[in-house]
Legacy VTK file of the C-alpha trace (Angstrom):
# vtk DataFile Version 3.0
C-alpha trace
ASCII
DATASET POLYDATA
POINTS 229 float
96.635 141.443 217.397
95.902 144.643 219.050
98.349 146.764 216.478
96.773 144.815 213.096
93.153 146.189 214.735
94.669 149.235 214.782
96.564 149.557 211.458
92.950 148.755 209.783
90.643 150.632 211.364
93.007 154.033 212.502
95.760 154.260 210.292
97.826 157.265 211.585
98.263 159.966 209.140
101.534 159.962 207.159
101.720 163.765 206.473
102.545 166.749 208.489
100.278 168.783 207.635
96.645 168.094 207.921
93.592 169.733 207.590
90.706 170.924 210.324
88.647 168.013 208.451
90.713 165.329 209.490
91.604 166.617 212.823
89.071 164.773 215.029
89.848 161.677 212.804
93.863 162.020 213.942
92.967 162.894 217.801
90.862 159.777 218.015
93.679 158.026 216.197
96.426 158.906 218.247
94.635 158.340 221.015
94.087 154.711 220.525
97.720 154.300 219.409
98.684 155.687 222.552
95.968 153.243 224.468
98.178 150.399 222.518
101.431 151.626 223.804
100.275 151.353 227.706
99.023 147.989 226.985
101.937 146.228 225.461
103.967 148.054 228.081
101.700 146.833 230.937
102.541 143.208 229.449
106.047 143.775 228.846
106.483 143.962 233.246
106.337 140.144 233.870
109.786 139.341 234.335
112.073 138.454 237.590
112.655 141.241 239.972
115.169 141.087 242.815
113.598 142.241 246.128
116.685 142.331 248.280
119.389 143.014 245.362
120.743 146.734 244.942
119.259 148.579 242.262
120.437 146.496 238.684
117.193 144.620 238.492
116.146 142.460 235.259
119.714 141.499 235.226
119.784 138.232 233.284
122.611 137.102 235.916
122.660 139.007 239.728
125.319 138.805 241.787
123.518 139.659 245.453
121.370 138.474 248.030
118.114 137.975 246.264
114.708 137.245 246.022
113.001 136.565 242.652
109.461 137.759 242.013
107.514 137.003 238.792
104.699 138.087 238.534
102.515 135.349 236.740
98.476 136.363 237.062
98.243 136.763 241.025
101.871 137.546 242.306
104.132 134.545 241.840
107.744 134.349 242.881
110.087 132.662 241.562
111.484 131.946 244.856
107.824 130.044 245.683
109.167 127.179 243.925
112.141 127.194 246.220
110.790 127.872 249.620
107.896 125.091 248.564
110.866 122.410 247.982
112.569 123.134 251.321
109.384 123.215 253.312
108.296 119.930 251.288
111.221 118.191 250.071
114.141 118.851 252.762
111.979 120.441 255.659
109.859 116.832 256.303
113.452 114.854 256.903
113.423 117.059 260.376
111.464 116.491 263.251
108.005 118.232 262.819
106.787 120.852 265.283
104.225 123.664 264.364
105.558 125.757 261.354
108.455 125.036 259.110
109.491 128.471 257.816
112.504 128.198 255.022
114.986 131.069 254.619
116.403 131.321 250.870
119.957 133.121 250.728
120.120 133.524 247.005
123.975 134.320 245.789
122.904 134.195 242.220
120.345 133.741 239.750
120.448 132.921 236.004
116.769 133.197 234.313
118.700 132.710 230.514
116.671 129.307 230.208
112.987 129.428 231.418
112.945 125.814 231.456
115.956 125.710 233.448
116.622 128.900 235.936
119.954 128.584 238.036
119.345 129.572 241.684
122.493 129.372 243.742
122.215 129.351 247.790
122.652 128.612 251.027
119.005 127.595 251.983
117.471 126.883 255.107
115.029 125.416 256.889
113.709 125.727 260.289
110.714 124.081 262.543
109.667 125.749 265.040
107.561 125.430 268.347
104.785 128.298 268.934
104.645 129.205 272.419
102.807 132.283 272.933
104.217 135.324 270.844
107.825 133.260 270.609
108.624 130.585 267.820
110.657 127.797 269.077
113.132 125.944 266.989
112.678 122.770 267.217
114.640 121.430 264.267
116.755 122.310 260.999
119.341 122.877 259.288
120.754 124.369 256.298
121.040 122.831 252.619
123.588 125.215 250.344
123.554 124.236 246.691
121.976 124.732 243.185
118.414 124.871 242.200
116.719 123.824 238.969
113.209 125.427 238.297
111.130 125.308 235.621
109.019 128.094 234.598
105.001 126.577 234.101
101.947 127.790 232.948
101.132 128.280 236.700
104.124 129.555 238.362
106.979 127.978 238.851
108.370 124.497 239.738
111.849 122.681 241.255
112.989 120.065 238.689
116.271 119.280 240.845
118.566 120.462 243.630
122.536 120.028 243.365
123.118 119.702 246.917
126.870 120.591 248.540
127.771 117.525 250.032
128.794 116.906 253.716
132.012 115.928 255.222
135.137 115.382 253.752
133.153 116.194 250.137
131.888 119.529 251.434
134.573 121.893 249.797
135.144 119.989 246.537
131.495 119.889 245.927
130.597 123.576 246.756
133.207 124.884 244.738
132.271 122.520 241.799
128.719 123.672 242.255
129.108 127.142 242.832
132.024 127.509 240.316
132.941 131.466 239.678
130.330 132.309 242.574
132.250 130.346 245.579
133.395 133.447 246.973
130.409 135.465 247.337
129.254 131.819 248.588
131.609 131.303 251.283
131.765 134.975 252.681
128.386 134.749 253.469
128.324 131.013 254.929
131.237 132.245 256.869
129.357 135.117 258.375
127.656 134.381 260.991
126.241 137.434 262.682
124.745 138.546 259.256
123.515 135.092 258.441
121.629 135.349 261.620
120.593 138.887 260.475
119.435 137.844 257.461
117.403 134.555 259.101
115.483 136.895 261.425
114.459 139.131 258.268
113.169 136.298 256.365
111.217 134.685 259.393
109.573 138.236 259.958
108.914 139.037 256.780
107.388 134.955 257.031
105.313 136.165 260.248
103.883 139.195 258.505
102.684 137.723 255.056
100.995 134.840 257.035
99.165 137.004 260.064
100.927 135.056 262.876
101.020 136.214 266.136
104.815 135.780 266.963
107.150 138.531 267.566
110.617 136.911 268.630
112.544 133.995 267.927
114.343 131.300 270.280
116.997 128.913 269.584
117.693 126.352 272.078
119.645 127.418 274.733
119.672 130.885 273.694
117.706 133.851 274.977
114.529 134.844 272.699
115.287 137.313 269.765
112.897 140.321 268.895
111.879 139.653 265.266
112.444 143.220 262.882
109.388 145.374 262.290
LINES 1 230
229 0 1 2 3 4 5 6 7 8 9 10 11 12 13 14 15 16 17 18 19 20 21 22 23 24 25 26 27 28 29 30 31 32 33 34 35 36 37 38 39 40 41 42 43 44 45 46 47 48 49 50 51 52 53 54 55 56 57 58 59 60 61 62 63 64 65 66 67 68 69 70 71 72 73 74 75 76 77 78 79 80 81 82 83 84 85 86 87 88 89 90 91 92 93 94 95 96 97 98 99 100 101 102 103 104 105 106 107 108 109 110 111 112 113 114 115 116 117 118 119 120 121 122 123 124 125 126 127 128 129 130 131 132 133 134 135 136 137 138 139 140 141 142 143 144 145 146 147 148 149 150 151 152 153 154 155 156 157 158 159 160 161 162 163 164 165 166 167 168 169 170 171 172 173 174 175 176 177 178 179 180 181 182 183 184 185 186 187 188 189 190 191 192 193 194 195 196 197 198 199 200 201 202 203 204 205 206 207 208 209 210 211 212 213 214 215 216 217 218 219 220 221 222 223 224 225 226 227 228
């Protein structure tokens, strides 16, 4: 709409060579072309960044610990949907305490279908006890598998999770859900010290965007943990 305004009302000159009489005509010209050009770029940024992935961005597949942000009006992730569903979904099947924080571990994402974006994890959820400046756990536990959102006029929703099963199912299932990506999948579920890494960067990160108070983290039977700045 903007570039048919344009066109009609200042068409840019198709010659070289013009004249001192058209001159302001052409400035004025060019200068709303190049008001157009900043626009449509401005609107051309919504899209899914990775916040924790190395720098290959915009990828229509990443292969990396990620998460998604679209920005949709106010700043929307697409990882919103996600943490929402474990809080909601998985997170009220535990014991309640205070706070249920989720922690994400994205191994990949495939935006190719905005009806249907793949998000493969291990996802987590945790409810803690808040004693003080210390969170508690309380309860949890972690949920690895395949999400199904759906992109909405609002934000973004969970249509379905394809959870790994438990027991003797557990290894047939992941590698059925996880296909190609069952490596990168099992590494990580297999490492514990960064898993615990990673947990403590999502809960602070957690603490920060919603002003709490707490600044280290205690599992049961385990000495409290100073949360990263």
């Amino acid at each position: 709409m903007i570039l048919v305004l344009l066109i009609e009302k200042y068409p840019l000159p198709l010659q070289h060579n013009v004249n001192s009489k058209n001159t302001n005509k052409m400035n004025k010209a060019m200068k709303m072309w190049m008001l157009a050009a900043v626009l449509m770029g401005s609107a051309s940024l919504v899209g899914c960044v990775n916040k924790n992935a190395k720098p290959t961005e915009n990828k229509a597949q990443t292969e990396a610990s990620a998460q998604s942000e679209i920005e949709v009006g106010e700043k929307v992730t697409c990882y919103t949907a996600v943490d929402d569903y474990l809080v909601n979904e998985i997170g009220k099947n535990y014991a309640q305490s205070d706070v249920c924080i989720p922690y994400a571990y994205v191994i990949s994402t495939d935006e190719g279908n905005p009806n249907d974006i793949l998000i493969w994890g291990d996802f987590w959820v945790f409810n803690y006890e808040i004693s003080g400046d210390t969170l508690k756990t309380a309860s949890g536990g972690n949920h690895p598998g395949l999400m199904h959102v759906k992109k909405t006029e609002t934000g973004y929703e969970v249509m379905s999770f394809d959870a790994v099963a438990d027991g003797a199912d557990n290894l047939p299932s992941a590698k059925k859900i996880f296909g190609d990506k069952f490596d990168i999948y099992q590494e990580f579920s297999g490492a514990a010290e960064k898993r615990e890494m990673e947990r403590l960067r999502f809960t602070a990160d957690y603490v920060k965007k919603h002003n709490m108070s707490a600044t280290m983290l205690q599992d049961y039977g385990w000495p409290a943990v100073v949360l990263p700045k």
